[in-house]
KEMIMI-948476 format. One record per residue (C-alpha): residue number from 1; residue in three letters; chain; z, y, x. Coordinates in Angstrom, 1 decimal. Layout:
REM residues N
[atom NUM, 'ALA', 'A', [Z, Y, X]]
...
***
This chain:
REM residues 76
[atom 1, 'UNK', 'A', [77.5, 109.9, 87.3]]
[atom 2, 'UNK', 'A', [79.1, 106.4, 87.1]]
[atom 3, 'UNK', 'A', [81.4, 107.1, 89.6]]
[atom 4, 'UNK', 'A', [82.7, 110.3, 88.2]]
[atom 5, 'UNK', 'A', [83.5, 109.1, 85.1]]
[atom 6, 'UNK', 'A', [85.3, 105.7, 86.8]]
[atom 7, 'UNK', 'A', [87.2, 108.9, 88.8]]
[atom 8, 'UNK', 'A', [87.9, 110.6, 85.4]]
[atom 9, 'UNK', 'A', [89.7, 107.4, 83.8]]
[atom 10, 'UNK', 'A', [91.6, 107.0, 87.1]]
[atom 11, 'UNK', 'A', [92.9, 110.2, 86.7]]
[atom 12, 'UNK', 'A', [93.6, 110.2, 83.0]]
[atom 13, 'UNK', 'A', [95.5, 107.0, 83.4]]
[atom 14, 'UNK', 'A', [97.6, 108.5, 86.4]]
[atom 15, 'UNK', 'A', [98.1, 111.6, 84.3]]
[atom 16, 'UNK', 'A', [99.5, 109.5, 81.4]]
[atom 17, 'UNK', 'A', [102.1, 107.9, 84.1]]
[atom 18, 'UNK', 'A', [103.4, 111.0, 85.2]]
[atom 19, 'UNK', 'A', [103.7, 112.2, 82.2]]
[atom 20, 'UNK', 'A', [105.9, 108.7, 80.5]]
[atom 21, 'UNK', 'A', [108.2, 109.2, 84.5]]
[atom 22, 'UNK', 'A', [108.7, 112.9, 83.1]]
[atom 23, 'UNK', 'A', [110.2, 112.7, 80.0]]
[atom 24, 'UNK', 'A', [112.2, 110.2, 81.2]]
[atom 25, 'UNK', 'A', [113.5, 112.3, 83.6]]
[atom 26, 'UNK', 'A', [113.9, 115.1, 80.8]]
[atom 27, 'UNK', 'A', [116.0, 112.5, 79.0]]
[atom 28, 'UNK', 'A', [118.0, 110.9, 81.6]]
[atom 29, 'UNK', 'A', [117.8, 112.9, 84.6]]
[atom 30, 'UNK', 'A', [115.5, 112.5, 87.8]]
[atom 31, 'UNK', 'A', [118.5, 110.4, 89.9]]
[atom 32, 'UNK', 'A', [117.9, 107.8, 87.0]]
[atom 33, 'UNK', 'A', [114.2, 107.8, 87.7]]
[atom 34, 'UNK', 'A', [114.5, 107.9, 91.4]]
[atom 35, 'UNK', 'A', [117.1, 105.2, 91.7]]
[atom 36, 'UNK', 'A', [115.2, 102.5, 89.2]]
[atom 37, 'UNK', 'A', [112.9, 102.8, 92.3]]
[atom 38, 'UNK', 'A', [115.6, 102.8, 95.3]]
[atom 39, 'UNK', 'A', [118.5, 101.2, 93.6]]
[atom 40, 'UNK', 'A', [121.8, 102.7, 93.1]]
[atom 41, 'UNK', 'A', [124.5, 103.4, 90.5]]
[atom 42, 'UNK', 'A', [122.1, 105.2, 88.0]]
[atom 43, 'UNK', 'A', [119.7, 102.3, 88.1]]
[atom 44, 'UNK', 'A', [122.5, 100.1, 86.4]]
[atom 45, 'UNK', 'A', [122.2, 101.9, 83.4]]
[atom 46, 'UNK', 'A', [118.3, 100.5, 83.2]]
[atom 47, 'UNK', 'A', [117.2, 97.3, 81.9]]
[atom 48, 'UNK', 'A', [114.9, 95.2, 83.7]]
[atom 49, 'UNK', 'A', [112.2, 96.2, 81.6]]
[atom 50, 'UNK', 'A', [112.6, 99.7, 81.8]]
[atom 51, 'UNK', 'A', [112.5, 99.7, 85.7]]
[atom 52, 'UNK', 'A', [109.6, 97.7, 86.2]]
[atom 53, 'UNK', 'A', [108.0, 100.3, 83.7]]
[atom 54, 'UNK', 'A', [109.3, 103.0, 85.8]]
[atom 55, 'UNK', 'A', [108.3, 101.3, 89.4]]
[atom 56, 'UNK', 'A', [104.4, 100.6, 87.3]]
[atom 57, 'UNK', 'A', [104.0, 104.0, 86.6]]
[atom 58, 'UNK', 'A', [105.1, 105.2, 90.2]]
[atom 59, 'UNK', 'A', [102.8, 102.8, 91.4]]
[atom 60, 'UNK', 'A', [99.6, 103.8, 89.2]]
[atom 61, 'UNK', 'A', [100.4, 107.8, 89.9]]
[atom 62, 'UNK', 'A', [101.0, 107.0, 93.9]]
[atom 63, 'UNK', 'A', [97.6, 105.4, 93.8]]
[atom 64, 'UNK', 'A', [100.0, 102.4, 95.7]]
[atom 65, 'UNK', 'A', [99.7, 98.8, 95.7]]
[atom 66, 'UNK', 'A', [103.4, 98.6, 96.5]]
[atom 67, 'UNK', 'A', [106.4, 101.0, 96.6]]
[atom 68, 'UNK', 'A', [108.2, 99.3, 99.7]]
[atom 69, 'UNK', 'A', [108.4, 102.2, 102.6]]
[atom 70, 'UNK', 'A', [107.8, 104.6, 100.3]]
[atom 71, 'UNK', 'A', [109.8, 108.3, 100.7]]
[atom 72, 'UNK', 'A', [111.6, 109.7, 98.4]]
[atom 73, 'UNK', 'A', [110.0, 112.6, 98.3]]
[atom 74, 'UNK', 'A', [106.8, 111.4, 97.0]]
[atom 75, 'UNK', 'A', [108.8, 110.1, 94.3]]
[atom 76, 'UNK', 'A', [110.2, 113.1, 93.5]]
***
C-alpha cells in the first residue's frame, strides 16, 4: 500500500511537469521547448532560468537523471 501511494505522488509530480512543458509550448511553440533542451536559435530567446526549468521538468517527466543522449523524440 506504501508503495502505491509513493507510485501515485511520482506520478502526480510527473503529470504536473508535463503539464508546466505544455503550456509553454501552447505559448511559445514546441521548437522553443525542444531547443532550451538541445540548443539552438529559439533557446536564445530563454533566460537561464527558464531553461533549467524547462530541462527539470523534462527530467522529472523522463524519469532521467540526466538529459545528455537523450532523442528528440522523447522530448517531443
Amino acid at each position: 500500500m506504501e508503495n502505491d501511494a509513493e507510485e501515485l505522488e511520482r506520478e502526480k509530480t510527473r503529470m504536473i511537469a508535463k503539464a508546466s512543458l505544455r503550456r509553454l509550448a501552447a505559448s511559445h511553440g514546441q521548437s522553443y521547448v525542444i531547443e532550451c533542451v538541445t540548443g539552438g536559435p529559439n533557446s536564445l530567446k530563454a533566460t537561464q532560468q527558464e531553461k533549467e526549468e524547462i530541462r527539470k521538468n523534462f527530467r522529472v517527466a523522463l524519469e532521467l537523471d540526466t538529459l545528455e543522449g537523450v532523442d528528440i523524440n522523447q522530448l517531443i
